[in-house]
N, C-alpha and C positions, 0 to 999 in steps of 0.2 A: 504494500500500500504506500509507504514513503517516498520510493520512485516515482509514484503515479501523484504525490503529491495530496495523496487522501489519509487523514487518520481519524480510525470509526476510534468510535466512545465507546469500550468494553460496557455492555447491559444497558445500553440505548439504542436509539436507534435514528442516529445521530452520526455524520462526519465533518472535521475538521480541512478547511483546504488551507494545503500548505502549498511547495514549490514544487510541482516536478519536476523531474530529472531529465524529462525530454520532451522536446515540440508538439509530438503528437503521440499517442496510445489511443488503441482502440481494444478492449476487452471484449470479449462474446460471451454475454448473460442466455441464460435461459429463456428470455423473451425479448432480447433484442442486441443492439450492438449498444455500448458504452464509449463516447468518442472525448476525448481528452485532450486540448488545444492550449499550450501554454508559447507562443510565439516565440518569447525573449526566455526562453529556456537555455539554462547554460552554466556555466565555472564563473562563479558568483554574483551569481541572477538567485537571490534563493530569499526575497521579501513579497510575499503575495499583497499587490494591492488592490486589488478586489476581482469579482468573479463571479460568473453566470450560470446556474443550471436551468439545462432547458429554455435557454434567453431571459428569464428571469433574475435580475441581480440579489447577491445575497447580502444579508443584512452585514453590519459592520463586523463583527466575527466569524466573519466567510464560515456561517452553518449550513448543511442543510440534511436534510432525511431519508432515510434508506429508501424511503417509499418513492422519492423524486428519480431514482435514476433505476428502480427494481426493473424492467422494462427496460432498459437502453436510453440511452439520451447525447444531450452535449453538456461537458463542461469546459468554459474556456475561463482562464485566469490572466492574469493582464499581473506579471512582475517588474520588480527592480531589482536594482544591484545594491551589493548591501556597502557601498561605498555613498550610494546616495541613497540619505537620510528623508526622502521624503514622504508625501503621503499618511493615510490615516490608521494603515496597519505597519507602519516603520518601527521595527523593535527596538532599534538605531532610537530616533528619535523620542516615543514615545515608553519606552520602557529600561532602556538605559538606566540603571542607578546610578545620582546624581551626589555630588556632595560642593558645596561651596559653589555650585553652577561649573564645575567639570568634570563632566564623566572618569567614575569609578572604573577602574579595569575588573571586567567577569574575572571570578575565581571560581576553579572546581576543588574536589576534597583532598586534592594532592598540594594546594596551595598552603592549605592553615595547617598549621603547629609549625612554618618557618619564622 
């Protein structure tokens, strides 16, 4: 699911769109084709700025429901590169932890007890 830029919600019935990994994918469901468009797909294109199932755009947490694409459909996604900070799902911009107005460097669990 990550390559194709989808992450379902274990015991919902609910996915996450994130960035795929490539331009185009097409899955074959049980009733129909599932077609996956992300244009600017690429080596650091990996910030989703918004995105359409079925022509329908999704709300600002790019959701939507298993039931929208059970049957086959389109989604297309519209990215950027994670060097430009802009837009209204930029993790860059908007979720960065911040301290005195400049960005905190990310730390993972290999950072602390240095």
């Amino acid at each position: 699911f990550t390559a194709l830029g989808l992450y379902p919600v274990p015991g919902y019935d609910k996915y996450y769109v994130g960035a795929p990994l490539f331009t185009n994918a097409e899955i074959d469901l049980p009733e129909g084709v599932l077609r996956i468009s992300a244009p600017a797909a690429g080596p650091g294109v990996d910030r989703p700025q918004a995105a359409t199932v079925n022509g329908l755009a999704l709300a600002e947490d790019l959701t939507f429901r298993h039931t929208d694409i059970a049957a086959g459909g389109r989604i297309e996604v519209e990215l950027a590169s994670a060097d430009r900070p802009t837009g209204r799902h930029s993790l860059h911009a908007d979720f960065a932890p911040r301290h005195g107005g400049r960005e905190v460097p990310n730390r993972n669990s290999s950072d602390y007890g240095r």
